[in-house]
SELUMTOR-505143 format. One record per atom (N, C-alpha, C): residue in three letters; y negated, z, x. Coordinates in steps of 0.02 Angstrom, whole numbers, padded with zeros to 5 digits, always signed. Example, Ala and Ser with C-alpha at 12.3 -4.5 7.8 and 13.67 -1.06 7.14 Angstrom:
2
ALA+00284+00390+00660;ALA+00225+00390+00615;ALA+00165+00390+00660;SER+00112+00354+00642;SER+00053+00357+00684;SER-00002+00394+00645;
This chain:
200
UNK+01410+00754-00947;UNK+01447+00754-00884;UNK+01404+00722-00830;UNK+01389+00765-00795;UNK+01338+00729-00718;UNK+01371+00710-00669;UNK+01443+00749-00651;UNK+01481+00708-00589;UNK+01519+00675-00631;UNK+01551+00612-00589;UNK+01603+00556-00598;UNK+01667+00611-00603;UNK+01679+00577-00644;UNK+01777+00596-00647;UNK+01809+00583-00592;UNK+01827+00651-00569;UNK+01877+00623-00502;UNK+01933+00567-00520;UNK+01977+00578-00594;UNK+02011+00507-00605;UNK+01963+00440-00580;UNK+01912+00414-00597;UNK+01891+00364-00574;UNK+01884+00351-00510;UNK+01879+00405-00454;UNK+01886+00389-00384;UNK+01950+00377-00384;UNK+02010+00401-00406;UNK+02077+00384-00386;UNK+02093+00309-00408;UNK+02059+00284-00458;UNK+02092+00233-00491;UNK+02045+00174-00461;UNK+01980+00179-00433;UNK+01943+00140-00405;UNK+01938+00169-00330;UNK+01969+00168-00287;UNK+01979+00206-00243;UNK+01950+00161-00170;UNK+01937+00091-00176;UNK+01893+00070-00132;UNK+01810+00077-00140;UNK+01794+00083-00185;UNK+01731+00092-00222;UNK+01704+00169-00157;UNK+01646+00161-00158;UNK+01610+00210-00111;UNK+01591+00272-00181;UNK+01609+00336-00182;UNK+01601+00385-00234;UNK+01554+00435-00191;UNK+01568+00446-00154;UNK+01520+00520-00121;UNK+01549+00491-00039;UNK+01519+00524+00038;UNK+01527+00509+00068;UNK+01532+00563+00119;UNK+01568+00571+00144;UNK+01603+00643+00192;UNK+01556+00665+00238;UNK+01529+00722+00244;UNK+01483+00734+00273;UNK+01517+00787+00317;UNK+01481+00801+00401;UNK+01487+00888+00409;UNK+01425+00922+00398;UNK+01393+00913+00389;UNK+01312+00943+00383;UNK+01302+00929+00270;UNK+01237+00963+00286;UNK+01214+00957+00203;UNK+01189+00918+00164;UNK+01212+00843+00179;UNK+01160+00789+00184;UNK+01191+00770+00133;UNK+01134+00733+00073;UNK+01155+00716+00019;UNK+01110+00626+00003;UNK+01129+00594-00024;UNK+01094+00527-00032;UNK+01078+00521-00086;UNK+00993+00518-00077;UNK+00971+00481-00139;UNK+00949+00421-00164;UNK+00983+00414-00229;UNK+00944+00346-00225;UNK+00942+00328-00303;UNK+00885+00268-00307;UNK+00855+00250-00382;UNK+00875+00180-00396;UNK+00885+00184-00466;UNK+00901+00121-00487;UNK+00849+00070-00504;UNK+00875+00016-00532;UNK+00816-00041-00582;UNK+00761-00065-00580;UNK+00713-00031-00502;UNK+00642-00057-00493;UNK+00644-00121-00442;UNK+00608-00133-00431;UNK+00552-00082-00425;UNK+00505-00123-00452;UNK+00467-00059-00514;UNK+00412-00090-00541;UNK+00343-00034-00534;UNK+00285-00074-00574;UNK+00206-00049-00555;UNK+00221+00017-00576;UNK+00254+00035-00645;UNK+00252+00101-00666;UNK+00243+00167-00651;UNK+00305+00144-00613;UNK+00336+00219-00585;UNK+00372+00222-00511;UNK+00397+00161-00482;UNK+00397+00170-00425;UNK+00356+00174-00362;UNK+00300+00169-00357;UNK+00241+00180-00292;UNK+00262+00260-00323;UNK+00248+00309-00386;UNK+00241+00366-00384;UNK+00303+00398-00370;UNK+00354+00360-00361;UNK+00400+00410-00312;UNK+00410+00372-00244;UNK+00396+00345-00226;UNK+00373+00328-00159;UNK+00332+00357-00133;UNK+00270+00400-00177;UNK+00216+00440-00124;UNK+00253+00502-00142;UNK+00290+00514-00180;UNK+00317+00567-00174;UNK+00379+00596-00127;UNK+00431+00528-00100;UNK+00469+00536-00062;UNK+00422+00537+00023;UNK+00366+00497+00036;UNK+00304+00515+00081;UNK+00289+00580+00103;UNK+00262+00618+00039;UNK+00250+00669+00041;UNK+00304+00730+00075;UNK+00366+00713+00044;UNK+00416+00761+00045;UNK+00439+00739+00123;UNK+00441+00679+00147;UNK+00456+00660+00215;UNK+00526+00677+00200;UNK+00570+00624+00151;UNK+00613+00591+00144;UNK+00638+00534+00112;UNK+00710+00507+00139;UNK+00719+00457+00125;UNK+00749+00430+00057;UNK+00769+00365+00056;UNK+00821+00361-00008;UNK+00819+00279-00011;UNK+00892+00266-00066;UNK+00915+00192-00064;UNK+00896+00189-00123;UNK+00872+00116-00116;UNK+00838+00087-00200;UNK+00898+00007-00209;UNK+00904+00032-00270;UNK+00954-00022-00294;UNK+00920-00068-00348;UNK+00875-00128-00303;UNK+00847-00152-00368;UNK+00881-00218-00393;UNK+00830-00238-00461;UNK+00856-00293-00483;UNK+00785-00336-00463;UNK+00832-00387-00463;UNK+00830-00453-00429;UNK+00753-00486-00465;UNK+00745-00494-00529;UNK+00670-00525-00562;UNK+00640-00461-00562;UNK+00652-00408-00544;UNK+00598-00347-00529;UNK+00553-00370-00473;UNK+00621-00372-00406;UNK+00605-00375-00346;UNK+00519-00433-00346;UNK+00556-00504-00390;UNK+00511-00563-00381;UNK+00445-00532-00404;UNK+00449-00492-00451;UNK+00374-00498-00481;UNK+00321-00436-00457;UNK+00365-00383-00411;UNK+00339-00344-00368;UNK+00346-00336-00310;UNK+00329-00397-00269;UNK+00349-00406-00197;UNK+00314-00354-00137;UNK+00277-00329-00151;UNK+00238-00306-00123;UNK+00271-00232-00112;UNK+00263-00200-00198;UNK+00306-00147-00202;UNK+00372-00135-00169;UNK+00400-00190-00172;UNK+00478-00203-00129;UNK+00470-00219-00043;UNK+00400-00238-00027;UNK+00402-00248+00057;UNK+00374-00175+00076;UNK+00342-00122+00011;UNK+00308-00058+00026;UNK+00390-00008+00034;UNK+00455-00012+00005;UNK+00501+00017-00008;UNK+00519+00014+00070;UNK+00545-00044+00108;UNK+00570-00072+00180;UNK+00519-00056+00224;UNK+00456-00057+00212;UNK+00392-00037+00273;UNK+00408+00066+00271;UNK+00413+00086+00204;UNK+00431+00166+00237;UNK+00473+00196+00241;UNK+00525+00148+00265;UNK+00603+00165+00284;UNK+00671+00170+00256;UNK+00637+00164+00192;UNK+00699+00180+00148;UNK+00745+00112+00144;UNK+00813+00144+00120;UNK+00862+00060+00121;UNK+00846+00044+00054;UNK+00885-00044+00037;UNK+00900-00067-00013;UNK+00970-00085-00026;UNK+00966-00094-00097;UNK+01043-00121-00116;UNK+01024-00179-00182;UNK+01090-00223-00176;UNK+01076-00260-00242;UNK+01117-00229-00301;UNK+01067-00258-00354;UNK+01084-00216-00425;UNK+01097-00292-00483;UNK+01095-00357-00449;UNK+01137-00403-00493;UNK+01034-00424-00522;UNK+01026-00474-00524;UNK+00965-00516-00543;UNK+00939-00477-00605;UNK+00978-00481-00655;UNK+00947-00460-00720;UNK+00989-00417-00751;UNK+01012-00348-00711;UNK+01035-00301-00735;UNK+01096-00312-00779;UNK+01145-00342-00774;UNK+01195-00379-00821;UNK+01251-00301-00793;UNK+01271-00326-00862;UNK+01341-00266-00875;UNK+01415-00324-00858;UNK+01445-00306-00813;UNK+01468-00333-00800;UNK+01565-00333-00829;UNK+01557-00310-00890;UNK+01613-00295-00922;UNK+01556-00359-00991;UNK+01539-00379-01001;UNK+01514-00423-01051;UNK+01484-00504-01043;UNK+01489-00491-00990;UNK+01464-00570-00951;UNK+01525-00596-00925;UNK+01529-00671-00927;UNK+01586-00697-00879;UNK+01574-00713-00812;UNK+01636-00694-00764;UNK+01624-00691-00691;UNK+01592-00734-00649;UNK+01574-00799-00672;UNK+01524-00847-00640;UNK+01473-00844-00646;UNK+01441-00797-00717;UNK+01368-00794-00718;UNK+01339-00723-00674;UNK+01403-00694-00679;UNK+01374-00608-00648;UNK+01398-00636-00570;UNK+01440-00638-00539;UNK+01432-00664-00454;UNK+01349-00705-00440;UNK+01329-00749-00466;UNK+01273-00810-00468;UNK+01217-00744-00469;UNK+01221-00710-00521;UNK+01178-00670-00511;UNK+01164-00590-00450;UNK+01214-00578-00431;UNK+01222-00566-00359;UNK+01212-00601-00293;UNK+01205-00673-00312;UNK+01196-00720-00257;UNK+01112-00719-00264;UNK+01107-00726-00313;UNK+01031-00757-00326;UNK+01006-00694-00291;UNK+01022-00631-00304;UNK+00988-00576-00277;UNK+00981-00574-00221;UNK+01027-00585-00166;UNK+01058-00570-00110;UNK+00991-00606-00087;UNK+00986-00669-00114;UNK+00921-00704-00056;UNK+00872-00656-00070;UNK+00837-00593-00121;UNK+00790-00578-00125;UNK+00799-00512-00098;UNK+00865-00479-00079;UNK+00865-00418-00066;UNK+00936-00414-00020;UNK+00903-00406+00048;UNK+00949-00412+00118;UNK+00987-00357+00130;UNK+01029-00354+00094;UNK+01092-00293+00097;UNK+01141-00287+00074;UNK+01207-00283+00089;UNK+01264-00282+00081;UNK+01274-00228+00026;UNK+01240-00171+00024;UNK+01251-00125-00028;UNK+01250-00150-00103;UNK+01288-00152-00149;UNK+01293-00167-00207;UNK+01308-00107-00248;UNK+01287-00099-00319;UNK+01292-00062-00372;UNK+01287-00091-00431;UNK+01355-00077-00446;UNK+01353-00116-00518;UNK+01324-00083-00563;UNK+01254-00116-00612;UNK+01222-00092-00669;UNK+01273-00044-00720;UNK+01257+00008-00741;UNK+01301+00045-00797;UNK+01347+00075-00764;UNK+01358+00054-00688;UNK+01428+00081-00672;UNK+01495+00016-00671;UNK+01480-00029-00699;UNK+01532-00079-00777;UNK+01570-00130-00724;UNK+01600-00142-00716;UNK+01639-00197-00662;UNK+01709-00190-00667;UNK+01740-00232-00680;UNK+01798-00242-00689;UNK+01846-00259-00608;UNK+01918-00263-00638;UNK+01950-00255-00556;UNK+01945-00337-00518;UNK+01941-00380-00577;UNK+01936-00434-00545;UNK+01869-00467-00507;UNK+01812-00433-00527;UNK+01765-00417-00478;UNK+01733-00403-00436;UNK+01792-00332-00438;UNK+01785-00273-00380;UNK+01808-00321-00321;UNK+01854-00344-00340;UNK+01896-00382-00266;UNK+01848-00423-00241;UNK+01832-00468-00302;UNK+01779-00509-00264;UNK+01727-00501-00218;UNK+01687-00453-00268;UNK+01647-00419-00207;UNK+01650-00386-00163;UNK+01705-00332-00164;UNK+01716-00292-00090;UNK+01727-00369-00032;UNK+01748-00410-00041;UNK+01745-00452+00012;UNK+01667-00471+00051;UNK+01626-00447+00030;UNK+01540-00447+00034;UNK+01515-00391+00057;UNK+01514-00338+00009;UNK+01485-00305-00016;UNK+01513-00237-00027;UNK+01460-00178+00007;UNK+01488-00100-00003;UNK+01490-00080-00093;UNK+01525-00085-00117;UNK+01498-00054-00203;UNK+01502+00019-00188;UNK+01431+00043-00216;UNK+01424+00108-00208;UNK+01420+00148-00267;UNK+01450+00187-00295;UNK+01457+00217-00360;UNK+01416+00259-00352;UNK+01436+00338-00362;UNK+01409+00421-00343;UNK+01421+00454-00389;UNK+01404+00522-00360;UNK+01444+00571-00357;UNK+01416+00616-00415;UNK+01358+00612-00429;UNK+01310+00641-00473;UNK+01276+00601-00513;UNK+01269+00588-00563;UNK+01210+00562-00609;UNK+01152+00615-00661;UNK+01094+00580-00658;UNK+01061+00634-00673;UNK+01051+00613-00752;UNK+01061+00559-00769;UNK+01074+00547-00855;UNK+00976+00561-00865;UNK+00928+00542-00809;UNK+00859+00527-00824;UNK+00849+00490-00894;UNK+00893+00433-00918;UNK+00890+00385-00953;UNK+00899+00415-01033;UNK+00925+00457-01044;UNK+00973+00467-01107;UNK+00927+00554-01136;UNK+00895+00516-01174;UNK+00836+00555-01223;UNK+00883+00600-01243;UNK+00955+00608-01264;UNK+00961+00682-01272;UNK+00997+00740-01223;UNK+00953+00709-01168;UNK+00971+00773-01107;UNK+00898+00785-01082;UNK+00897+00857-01097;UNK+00827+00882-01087;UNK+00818+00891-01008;UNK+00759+00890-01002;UNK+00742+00900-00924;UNK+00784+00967-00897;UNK+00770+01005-00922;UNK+00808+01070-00913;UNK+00876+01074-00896;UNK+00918+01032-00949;UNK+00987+01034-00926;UNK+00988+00983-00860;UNK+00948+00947-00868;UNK+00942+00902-00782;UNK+00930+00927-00726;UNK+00886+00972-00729;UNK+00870+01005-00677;UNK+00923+01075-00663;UNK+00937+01110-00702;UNK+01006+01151-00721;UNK+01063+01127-00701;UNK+01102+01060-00696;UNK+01143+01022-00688;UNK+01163+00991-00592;UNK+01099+00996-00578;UNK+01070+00984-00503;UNK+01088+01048-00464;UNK+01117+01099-00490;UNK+01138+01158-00455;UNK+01202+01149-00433;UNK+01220+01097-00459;UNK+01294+01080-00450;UNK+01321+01037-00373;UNK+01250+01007-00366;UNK+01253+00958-00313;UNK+01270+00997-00260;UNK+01316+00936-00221;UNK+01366+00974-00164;UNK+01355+00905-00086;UNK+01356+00962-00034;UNK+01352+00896+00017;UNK+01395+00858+00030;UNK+01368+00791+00035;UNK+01404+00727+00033;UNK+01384+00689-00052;UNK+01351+00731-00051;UNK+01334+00687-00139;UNK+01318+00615-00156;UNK+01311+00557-00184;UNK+01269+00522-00200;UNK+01230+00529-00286;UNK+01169+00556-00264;UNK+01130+00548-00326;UNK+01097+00520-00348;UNK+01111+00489-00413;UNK+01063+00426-00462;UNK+00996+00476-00499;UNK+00958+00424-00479;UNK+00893+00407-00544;UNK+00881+00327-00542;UNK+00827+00343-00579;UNK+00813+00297-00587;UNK+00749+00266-00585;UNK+00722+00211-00586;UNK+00636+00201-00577;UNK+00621+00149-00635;UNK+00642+00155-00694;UNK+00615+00112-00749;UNK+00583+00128-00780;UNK+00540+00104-00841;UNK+00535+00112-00898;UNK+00529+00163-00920;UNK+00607+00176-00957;UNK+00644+00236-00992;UNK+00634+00276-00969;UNK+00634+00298-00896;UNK+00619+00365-00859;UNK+00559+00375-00810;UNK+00509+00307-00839;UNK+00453+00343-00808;UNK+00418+00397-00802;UNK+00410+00448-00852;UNK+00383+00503-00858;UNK+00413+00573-00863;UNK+00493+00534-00870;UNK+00533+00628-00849;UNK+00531+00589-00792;UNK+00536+00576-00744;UNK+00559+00561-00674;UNK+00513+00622-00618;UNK+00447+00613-00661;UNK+00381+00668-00645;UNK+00410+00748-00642;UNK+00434+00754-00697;UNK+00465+00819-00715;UNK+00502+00838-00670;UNK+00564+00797-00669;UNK+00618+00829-00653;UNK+00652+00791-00569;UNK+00628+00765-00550;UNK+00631+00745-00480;UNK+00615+00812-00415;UNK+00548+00842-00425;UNK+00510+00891-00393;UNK+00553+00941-00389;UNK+00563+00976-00454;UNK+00584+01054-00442;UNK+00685+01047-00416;UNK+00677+00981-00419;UNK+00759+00982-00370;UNK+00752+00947-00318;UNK+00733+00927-00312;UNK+00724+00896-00228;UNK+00697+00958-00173;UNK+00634+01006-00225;UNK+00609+01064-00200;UNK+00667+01107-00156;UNK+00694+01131-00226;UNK+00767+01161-00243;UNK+00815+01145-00178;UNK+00843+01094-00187;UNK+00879+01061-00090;UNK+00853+01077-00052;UNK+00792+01079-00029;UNK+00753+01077+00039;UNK+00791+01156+00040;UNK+00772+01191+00012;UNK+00741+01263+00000;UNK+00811+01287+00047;UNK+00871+01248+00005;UNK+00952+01282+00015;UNK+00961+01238+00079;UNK+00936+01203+00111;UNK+00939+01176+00183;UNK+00999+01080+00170;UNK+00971+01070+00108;UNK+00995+01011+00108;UNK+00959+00954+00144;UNK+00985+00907+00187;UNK+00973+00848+00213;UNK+00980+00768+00183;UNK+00906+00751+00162;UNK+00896+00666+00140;UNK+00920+00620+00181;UNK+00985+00582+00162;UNK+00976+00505+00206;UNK+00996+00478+00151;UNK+00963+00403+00191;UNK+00978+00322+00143;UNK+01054+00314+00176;UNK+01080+00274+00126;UNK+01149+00233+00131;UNK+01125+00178+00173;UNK+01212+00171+00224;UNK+01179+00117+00281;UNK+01236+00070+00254;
């Protein structure tokens, strides 16, 4: 499943899911970096393509690639916080996961929040919407999850509709499909007259 369940927009219904467009403009954006790996190579690739996108990082990423993270804000693109150390926030108790949103906040100047996994509970949600935009979306590309082949990813991306928000990601796990399967859909949009912006 690549889009969100419309039940979950109804039942989380302050939560940001996709965002009303009149034009074809769709938002992209990556999770979990930014690290040496793999994010500069989609950064020269969003360069290249002469578009934008929101990066939702975590917080001891940010510290140990500062550079990478002042290179993200020097070529326009937004940020969001993604919680210090990627915590699931259905398994942690609520003083250590807020603390770790705080801790972030000093390292990454933006109200945009995304909870890791998706995972946040309602007594959370409240908390933070008092702060903070939580931004879900509308599409996931499931980069992460070894048994979805590039193919059905890129196959799946036909689906994307304007007003979208679409996840990847910039870790690890998806350093090397990210190569794959980023290009021939981003290509793909241009082609059908879709429009890149960052979340404000």
């Amino acid at each position: 499943m690549f889009r969100s369940p419309k039940l979950l927009h109804k039942i989380f219904p302050a939560r940001i899911w996709g965002i009303s467009v009149s034009d074809k403009s769709v938002f992209l954006t990556f999770d979990d970096g930014p690290i040496p790996e793999v994010t500069p190579w989609i950064l020269d690739y969003l360069k290249e393509q002469k578009i934008v996108a929101t990066f939702f990082c975590v917080g001891e990423n940010v510290q140990r690639n500062q550079e990478i993270y002042q290179r993200i804000l020097d070529e326009g693109h937004a940020v969001g916080n993604h919680t210090m150390k990627h915590l699931n926030g259905m398994k942690v108790n609520h003083r250590t996961y807020l603390q770790s949103i705080v801790e972030t906040e000093k390292l990454v100047d933006s109200k945009l929040f995304r909870p890791p996994y998706g995972r946040l509970n309602r007594k959370l949600d409240k908390v933070i919407q008092k702060r903070f935009k939580i931004i879900m979306w509308t599409w996931l590309s499931k980069d992460y999850d070894a048994t979805v082949s590039d193919e059905q990813i890129i196959e799946a991306s036909k689906k994307i509709e304007p007003g979208d928000i679409l996840v990847f990601h910039d870790n690890i796990k998806t350093m090397h499909r990210i190569q794959h399967v980023l290009p021939p859909i981003i290509e793909r949009l241009k082609n059908e007259g879709f429009i890149f912006k960052k979340l404000d």
